[in-house]
N, CA, C and O atoms as a Tinker XYZ file with bonds, in Angstrom:
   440  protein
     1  N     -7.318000  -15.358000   -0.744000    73     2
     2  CA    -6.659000  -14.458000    0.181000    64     1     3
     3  C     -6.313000  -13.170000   -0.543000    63     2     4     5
     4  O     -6.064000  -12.953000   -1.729000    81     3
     5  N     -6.354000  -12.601000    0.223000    73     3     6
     6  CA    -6.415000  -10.712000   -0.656000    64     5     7
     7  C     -4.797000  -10.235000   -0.791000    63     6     8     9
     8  O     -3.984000  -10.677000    0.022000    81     7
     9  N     -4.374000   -9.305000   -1.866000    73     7    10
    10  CA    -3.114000   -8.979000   -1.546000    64     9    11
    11  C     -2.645000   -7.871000   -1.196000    63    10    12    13
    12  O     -3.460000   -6.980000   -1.432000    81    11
    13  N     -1.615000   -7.465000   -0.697000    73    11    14
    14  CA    -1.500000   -5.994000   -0.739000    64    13    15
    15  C     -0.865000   -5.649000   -2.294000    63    14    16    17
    16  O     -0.655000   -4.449000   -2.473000    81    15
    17  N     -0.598000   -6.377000   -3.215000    73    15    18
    18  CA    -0.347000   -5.893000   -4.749000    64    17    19
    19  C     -0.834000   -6.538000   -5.344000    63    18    20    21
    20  O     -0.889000   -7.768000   -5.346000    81    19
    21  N     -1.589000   -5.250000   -6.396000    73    19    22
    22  CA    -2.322000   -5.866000   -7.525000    64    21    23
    23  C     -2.004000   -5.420000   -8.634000    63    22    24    25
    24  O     -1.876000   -4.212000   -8.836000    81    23
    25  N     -1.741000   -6.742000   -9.949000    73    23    26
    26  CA    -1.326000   -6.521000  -11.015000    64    25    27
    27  C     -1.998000   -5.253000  -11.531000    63    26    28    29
    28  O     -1.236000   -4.524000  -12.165000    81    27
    29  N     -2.867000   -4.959000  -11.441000    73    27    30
    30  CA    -3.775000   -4.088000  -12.209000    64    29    31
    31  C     -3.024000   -2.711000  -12.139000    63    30    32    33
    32  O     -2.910000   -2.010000  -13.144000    81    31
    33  N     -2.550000   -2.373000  -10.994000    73    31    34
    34  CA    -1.719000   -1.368000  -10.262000    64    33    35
    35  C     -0.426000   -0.789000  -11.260000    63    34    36    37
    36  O      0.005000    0.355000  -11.403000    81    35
    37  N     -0.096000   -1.826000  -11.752000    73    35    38
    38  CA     1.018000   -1.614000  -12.464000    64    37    39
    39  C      0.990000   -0.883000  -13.350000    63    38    40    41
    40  O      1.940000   -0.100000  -13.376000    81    39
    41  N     -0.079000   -0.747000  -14.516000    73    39    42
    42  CA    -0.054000   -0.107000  -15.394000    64    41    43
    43  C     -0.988000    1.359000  -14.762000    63    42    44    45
    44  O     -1.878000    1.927000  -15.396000    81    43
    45  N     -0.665000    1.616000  -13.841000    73    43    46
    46  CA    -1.358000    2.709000  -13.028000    64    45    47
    47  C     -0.025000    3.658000  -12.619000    63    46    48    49
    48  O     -0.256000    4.724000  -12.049000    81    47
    49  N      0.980000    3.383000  -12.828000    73    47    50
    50  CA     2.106000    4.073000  -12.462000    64    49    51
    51  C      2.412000    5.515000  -12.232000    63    50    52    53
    52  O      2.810000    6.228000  -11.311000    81    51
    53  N      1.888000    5.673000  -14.033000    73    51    54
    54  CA     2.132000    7.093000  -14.193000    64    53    55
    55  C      1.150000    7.809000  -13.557000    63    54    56    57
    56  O      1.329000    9.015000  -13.723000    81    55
    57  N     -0.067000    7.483000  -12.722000    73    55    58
    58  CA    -0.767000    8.116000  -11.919000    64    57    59
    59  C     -0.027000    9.147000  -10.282000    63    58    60    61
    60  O     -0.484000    9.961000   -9.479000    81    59
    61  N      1.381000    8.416000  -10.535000    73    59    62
    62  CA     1.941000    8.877000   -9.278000    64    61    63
    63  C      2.490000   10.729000   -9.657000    63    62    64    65
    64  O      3.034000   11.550000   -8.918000    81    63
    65  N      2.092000   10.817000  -10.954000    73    63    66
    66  CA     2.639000   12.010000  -11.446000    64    65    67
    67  C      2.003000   13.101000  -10.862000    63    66    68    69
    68  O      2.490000   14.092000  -10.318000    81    67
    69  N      0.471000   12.674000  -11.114000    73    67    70
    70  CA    -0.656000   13.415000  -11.065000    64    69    71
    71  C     -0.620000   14.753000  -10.268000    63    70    72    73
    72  O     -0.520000   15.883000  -10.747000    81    71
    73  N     -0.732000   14.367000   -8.823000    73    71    74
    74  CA    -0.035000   15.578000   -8.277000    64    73    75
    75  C      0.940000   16.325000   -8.068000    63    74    76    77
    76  O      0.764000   17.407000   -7.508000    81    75
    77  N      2.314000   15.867000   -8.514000    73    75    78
    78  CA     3.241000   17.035000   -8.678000    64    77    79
    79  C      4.298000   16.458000  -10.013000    63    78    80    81
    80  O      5.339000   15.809000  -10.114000    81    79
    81  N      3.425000   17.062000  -10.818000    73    79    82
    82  CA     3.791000   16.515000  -12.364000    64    81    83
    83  C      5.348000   17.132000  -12.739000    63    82    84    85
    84  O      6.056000   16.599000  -13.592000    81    83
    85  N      5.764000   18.348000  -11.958000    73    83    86
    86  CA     7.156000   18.429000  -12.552000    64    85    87
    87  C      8.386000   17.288000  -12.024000    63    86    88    89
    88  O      9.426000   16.870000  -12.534000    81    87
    89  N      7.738000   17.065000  -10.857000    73    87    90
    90  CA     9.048000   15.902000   -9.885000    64    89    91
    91  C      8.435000   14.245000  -10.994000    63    90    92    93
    92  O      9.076000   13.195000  -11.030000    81    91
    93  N      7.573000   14.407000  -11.481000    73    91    94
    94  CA     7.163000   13.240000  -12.303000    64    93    95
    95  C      8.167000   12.849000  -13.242000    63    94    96    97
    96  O      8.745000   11.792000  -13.495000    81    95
    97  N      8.213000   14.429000  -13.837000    73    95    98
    98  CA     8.725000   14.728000  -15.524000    64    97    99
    99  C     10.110000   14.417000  -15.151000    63    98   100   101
   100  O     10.733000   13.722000  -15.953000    81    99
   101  N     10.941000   14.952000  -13.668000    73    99   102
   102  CA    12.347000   14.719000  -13.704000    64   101   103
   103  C     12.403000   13.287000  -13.329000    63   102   104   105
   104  O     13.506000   12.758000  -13.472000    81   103
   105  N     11.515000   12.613000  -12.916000    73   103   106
   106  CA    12.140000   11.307000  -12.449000    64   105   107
   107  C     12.005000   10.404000  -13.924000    63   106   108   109
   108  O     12.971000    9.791000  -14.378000    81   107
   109  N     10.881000   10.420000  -14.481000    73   107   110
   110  CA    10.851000    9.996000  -15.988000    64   109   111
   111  C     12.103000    9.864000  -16.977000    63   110   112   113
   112  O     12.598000    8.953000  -17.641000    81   111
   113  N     12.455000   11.633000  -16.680000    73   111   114
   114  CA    13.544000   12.119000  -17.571000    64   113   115
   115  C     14.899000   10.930000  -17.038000    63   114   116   117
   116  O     15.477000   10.094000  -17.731000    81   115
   117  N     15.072000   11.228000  -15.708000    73   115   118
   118  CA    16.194000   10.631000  -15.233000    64   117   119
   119  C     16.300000    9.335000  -15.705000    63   118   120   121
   120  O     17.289000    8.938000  -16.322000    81   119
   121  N     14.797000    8.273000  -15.307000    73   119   122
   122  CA    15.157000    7.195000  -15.607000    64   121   123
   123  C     15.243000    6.042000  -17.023000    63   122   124   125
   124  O     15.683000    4.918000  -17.264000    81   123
   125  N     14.445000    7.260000  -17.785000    73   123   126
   126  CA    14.887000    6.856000  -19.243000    64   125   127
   127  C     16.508000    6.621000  -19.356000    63   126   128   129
   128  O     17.173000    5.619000  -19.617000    81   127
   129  N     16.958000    8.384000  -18.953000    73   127   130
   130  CA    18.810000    8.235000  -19.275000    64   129   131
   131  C     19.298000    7.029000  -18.707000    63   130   132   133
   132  O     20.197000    6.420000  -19.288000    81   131
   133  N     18.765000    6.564000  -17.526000    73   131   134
   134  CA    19.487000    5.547000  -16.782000    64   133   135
   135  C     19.225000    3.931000  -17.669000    63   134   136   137
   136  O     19.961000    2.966000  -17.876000    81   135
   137  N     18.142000    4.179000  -17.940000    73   135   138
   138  CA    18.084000    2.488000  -18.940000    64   137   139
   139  C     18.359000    2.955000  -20.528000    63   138   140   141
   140  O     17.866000    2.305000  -21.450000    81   139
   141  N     19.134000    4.064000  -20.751000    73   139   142
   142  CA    19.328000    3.887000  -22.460000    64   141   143
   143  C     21.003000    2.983000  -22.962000    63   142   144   145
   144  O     21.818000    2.431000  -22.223000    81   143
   145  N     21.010000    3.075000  -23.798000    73   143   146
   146  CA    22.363000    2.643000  -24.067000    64   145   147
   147  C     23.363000    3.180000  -23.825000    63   146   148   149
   148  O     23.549000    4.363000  -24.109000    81   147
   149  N     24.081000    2.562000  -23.346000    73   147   150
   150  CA    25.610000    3.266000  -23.017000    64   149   151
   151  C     26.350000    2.163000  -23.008000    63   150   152   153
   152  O     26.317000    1.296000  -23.881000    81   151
   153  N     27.168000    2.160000  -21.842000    73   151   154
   154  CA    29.101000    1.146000  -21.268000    64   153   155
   155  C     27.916000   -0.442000  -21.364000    63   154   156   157
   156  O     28.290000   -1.514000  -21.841000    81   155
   157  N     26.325000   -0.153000  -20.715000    73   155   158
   158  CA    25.782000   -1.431000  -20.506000    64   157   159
   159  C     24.950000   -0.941000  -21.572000    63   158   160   161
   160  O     24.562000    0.209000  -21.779000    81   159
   161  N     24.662000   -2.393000  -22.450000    73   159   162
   162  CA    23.065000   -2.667000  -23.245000    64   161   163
   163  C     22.210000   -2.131000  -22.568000    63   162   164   165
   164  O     22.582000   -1.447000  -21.614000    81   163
   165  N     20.551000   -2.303000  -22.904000    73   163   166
   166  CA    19.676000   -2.403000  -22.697000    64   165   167
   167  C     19.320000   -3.514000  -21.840000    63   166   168   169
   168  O     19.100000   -3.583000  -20.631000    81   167
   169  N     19.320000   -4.213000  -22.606000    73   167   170
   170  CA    19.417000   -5.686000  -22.269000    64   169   171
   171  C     20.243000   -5.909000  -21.101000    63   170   172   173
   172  O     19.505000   -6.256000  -20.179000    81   171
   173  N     21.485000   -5.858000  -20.732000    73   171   174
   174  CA    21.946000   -5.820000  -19.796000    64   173   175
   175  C     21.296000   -5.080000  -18.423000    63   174   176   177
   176  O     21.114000   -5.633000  -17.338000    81   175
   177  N     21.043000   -3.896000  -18.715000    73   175   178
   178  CA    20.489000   -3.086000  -17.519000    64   177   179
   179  C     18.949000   -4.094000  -16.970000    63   178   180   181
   180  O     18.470000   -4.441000  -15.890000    81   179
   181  N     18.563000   -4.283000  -18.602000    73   179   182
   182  CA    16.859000   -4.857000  -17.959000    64   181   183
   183  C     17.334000   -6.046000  -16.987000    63   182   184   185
   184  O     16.612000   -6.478000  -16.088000    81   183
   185  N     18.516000   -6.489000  -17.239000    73   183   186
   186  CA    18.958000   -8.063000  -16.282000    64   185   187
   187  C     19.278000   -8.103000  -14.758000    63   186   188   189
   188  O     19.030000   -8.869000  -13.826000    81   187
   189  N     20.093000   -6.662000  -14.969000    73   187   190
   190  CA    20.163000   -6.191000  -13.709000    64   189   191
   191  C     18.720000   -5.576000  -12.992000    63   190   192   193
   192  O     18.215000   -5.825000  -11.897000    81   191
   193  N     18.413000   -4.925000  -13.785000    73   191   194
   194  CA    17.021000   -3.905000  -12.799000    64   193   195
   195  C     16.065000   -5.798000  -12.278000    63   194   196   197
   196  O     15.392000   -5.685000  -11.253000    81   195
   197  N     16.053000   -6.923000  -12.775000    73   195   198
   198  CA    15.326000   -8.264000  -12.934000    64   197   199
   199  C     15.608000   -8.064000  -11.570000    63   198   200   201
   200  O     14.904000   -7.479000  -10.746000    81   199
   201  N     17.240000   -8.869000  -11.327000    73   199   202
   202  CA    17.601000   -9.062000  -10.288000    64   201   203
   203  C     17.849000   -7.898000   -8.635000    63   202   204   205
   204  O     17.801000   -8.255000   -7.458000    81   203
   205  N     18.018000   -6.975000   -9.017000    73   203   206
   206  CA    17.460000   -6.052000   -7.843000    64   205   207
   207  C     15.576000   -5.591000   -7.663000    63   206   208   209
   208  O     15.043000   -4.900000   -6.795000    81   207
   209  N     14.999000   -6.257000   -8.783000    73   207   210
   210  CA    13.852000   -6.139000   -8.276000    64   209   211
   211  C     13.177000   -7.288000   -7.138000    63   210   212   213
   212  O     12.289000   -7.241000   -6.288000    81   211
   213  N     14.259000   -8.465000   -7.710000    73   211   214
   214  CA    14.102000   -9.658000   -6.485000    64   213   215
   215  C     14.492000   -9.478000   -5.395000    63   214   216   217
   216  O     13.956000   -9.979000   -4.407000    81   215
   217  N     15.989000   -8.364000   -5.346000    73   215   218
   218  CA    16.514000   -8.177000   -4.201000    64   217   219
   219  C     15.403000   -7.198000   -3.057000    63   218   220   221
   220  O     15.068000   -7.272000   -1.875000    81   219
   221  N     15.183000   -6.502000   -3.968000    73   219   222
   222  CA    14.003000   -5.446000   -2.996000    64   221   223
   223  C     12.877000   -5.783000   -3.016000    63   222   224   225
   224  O     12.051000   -4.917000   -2.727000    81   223
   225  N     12.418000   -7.076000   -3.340000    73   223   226
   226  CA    11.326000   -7.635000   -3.459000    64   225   227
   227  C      9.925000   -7.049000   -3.898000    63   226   228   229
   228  O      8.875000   -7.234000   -3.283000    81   227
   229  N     10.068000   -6.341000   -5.016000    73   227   230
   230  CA     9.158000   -5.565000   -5.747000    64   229   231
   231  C      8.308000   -6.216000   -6.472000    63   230   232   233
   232  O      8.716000   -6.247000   -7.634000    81   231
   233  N      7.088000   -6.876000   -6.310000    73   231   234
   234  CA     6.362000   -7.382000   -7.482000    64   233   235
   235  C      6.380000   -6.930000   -8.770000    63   234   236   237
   236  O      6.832000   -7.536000   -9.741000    81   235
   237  N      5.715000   -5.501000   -8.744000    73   235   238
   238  CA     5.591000   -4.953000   -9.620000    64   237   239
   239  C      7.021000   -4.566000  -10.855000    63   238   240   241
   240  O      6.834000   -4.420000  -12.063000    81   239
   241  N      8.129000   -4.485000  -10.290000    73   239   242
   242  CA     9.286000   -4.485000  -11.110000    64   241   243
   243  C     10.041000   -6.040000  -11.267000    63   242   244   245
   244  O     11.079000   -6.137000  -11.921000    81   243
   245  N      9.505000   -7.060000  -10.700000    73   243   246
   246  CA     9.794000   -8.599000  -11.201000    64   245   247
   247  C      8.661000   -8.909000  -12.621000    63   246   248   249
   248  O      9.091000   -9.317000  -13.700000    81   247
   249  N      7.324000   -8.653000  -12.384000    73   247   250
   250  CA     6.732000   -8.607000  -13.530000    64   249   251
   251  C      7.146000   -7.174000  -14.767000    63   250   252   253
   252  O      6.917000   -7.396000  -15.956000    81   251
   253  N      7.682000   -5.918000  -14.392000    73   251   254
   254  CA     7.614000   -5.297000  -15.521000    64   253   255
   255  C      9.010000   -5.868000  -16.264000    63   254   256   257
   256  O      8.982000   -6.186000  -17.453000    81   255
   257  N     10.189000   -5.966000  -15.484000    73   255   258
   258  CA    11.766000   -5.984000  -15.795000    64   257   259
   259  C     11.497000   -7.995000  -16.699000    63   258   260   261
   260  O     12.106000   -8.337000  -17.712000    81   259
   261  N     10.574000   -8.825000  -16.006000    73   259   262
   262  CA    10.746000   -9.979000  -16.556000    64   261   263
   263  C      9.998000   -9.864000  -18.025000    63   262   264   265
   264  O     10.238000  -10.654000  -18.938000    81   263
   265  N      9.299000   -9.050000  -18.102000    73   263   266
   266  CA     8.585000   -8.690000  -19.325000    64   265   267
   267  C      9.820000   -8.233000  -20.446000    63   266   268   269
   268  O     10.233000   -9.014000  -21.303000    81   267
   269  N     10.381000   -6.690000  -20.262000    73   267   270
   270  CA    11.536000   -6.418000  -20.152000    64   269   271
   271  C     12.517000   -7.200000  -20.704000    63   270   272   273
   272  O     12.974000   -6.824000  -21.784000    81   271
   273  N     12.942000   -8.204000  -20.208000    73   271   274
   274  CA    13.978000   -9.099000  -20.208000    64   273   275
   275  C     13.759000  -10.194000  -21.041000    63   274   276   277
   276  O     14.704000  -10.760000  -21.590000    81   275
   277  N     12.675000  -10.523000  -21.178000    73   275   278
   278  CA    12.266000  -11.065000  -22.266000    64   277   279
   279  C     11.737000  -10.565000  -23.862000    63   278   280   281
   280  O     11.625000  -11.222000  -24.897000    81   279
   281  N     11.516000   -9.365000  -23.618000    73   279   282
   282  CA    11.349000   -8.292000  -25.346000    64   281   283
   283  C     12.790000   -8.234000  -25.416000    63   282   284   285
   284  O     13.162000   -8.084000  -26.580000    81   283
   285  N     14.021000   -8.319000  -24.321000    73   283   286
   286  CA    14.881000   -7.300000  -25.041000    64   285   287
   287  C     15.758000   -8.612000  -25.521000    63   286   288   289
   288  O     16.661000   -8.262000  -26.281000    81   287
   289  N     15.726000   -9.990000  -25.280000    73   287   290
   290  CA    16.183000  -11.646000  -25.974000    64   289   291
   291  C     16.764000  -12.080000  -24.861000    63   290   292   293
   292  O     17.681000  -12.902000  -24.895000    81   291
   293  N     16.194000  -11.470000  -23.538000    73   291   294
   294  CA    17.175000  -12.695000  -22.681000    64   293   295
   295  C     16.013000  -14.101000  -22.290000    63   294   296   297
   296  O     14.830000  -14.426000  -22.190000    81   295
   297  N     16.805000  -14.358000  -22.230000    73   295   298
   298  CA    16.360000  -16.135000  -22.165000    64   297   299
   299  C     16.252000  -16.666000  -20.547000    63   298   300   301
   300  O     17.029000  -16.261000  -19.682000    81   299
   301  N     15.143000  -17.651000  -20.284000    73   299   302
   302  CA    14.778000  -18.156000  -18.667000    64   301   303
   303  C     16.173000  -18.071000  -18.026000    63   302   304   305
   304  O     16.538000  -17.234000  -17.200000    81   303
   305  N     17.072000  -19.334000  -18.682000    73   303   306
   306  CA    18.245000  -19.538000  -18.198000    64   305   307
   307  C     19.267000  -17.786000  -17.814000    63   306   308   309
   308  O     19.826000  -17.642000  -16.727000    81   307
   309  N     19.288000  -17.229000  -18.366000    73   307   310
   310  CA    19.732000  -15.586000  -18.198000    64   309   311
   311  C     19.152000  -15.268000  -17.015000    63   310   312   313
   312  O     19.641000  -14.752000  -16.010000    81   311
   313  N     17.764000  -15.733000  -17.314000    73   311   314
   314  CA    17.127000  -14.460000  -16.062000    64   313   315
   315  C     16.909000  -15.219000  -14.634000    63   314   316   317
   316  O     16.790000  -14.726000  -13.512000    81   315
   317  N     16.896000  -16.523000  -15.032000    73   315   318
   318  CA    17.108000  -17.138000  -13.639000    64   317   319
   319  C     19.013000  -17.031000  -13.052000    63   318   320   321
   320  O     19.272000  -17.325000  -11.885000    81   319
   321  N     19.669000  -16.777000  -13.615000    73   319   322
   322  CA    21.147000  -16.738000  -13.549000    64   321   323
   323  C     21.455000  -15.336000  -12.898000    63   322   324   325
   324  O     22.408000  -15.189000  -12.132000    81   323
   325  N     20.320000  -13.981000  -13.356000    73   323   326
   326  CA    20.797000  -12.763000  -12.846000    64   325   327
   327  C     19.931000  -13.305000  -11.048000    63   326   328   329
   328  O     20.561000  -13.233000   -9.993000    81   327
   329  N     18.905000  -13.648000  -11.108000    73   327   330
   330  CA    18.282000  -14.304000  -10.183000    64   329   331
   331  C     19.220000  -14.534000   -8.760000    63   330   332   333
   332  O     19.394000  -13.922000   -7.706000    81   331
   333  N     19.676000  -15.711000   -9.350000    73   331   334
   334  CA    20.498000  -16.398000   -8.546000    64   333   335
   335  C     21.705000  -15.235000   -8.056000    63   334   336   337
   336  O     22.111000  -15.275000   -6.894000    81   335
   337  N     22.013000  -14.642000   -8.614000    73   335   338
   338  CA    22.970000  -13.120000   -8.149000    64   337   339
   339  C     22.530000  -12.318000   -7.237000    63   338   340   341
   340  O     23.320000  -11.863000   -6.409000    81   339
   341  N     21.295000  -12.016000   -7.215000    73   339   342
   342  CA    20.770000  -11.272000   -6.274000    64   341   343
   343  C     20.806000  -11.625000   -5.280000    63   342   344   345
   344  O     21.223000  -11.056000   -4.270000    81   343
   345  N     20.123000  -13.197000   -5.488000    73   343   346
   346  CA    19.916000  -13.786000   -4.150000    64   345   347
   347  C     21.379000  -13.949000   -3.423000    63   346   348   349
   348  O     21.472000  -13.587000   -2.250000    81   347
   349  N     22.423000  -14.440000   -4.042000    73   347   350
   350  CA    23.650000  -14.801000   -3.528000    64   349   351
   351  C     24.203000  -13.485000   -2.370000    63   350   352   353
   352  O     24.672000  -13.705000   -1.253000    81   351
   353  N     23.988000  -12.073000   -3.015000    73   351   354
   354  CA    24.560000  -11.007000   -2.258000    64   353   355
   355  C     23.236000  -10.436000   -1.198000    63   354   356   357
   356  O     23.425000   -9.693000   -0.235000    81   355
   357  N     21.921000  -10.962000   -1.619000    73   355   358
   358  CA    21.230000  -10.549000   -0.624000    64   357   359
   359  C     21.886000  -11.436000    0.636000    63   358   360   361
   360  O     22.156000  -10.898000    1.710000    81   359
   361  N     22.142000  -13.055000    0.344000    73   359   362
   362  CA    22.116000  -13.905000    1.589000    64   361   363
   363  C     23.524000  -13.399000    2.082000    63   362   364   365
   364  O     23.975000  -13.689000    3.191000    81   363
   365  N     24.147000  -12.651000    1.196000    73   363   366
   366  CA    25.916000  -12.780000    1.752000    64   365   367
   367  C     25.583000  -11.061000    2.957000    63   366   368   369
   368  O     25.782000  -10.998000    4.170000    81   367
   369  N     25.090000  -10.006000    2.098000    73   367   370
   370  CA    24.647000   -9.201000    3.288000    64   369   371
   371  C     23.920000   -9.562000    4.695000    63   370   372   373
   372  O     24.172000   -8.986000    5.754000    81   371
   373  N     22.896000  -10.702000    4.519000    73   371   374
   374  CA    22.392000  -10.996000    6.051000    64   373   375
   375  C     23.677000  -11.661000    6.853000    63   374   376   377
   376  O     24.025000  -11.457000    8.017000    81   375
   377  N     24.194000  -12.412000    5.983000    73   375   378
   378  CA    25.169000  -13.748000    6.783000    64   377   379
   379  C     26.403000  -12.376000    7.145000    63   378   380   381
   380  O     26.684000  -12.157000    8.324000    81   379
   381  N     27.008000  -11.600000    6.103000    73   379   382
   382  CA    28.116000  -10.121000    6.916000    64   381   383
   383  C     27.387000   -9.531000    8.274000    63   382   384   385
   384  O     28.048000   -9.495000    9.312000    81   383
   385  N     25.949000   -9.043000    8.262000    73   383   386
   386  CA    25.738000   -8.547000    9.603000    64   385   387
   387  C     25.402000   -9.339000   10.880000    63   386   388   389
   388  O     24.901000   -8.974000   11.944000    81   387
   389  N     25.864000  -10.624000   10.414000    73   387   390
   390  CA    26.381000  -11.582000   11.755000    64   389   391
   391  C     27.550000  -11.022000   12.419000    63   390   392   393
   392  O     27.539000  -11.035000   13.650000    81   391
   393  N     28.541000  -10.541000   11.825000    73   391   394
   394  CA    29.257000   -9.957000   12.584000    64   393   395
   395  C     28.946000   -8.560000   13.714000    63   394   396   397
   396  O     29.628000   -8.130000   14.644000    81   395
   397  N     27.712000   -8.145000   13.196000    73   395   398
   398  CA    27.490000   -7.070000   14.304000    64   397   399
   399  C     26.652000   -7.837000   15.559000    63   398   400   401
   400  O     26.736000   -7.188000   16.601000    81   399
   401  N     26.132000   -8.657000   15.639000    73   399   402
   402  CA    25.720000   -9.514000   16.504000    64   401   403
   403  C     26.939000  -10.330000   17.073000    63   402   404   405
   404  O     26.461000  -10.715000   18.141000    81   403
   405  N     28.100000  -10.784000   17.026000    73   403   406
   406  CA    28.564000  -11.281000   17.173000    64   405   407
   407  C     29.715000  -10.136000   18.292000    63   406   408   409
   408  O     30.234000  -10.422000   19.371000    81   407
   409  N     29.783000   -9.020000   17.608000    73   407   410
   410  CA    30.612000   -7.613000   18.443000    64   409   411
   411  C     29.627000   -7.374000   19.440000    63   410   412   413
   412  O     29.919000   -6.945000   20.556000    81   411
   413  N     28.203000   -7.698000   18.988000    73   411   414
   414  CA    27.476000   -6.659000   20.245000    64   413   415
   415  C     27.631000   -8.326000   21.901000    63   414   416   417
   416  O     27.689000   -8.404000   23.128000    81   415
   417  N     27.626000   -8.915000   21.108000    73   415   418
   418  CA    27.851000  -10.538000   21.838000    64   417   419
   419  C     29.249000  -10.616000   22.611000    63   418   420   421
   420  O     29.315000  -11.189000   23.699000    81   419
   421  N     30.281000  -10.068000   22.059000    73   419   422
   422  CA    31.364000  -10.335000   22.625000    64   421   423
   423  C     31.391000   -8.921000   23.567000    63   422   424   425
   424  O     31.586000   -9.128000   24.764000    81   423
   425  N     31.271000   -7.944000   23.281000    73   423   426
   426  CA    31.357000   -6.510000   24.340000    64   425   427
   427  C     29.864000   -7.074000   25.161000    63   426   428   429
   428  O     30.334000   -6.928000   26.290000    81   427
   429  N     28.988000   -7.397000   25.329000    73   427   430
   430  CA    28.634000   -7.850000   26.366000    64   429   431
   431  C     29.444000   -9.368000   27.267000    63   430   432   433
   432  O     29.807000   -9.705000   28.395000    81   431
   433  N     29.414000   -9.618000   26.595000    73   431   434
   434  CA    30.538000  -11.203000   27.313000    64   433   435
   435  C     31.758000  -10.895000   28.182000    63   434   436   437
   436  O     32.355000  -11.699000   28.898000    81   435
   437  N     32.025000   -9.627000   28.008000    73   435   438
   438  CA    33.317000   -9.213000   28.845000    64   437   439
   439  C     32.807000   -9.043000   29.940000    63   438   440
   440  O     33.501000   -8.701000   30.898000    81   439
């Protein structure tokens, strides 16, 4: 069965530059600053970027960040643990906008 993502793709990234190479250079720039060291590790950030790549369901950033997460010493147990985080606040956001179904349910019920 065919996919719409292919590993191969990944290391094709920086192709997105190609045509407007200065918005390339600032997003590059930006997101280096954003994964260097600071208040969080490295390591830390790669744990987090793991688990919001599950949340937004990104192939391509579950394979680069698990790569990632494993050069920088986190361990299965770690990365299945940031895992399980994502998932917890993804399911807790669907199960909160029960309440807007539940308002649009009761203002019709009147």
């Amino acid at each position: 069965m065919s996919s719409y993502y292919h590993e191969h793709d990944l290391p094709r990234f920086a192709e997105m530059g190609g045509h407007a190479p200065e918005l390339w250079r600032k997003f590059q720039d930006w997101y280096s600053a954003v994964f260097a060291e600071g208040a969080l590790t490295q390591r830390e950030k790669s744990l987090i970027a793991l688990a919001v790549a599950h949340a937004v369901q990104c192939p391509y950033c579950i394979d680069a960040y698990s790569q990632d997460c494993l050069e920088k010493g986190s361990d299965l147990t770690q990365m299945t643990e940031a895992v399980h985080v994502a998932t917890a606040i993804r399911g807790g956001a669907s199960l909160v906008h029960g309440l807007q179904m539940r308002n649009v349910a009761d203002k019709l019920s009147m």
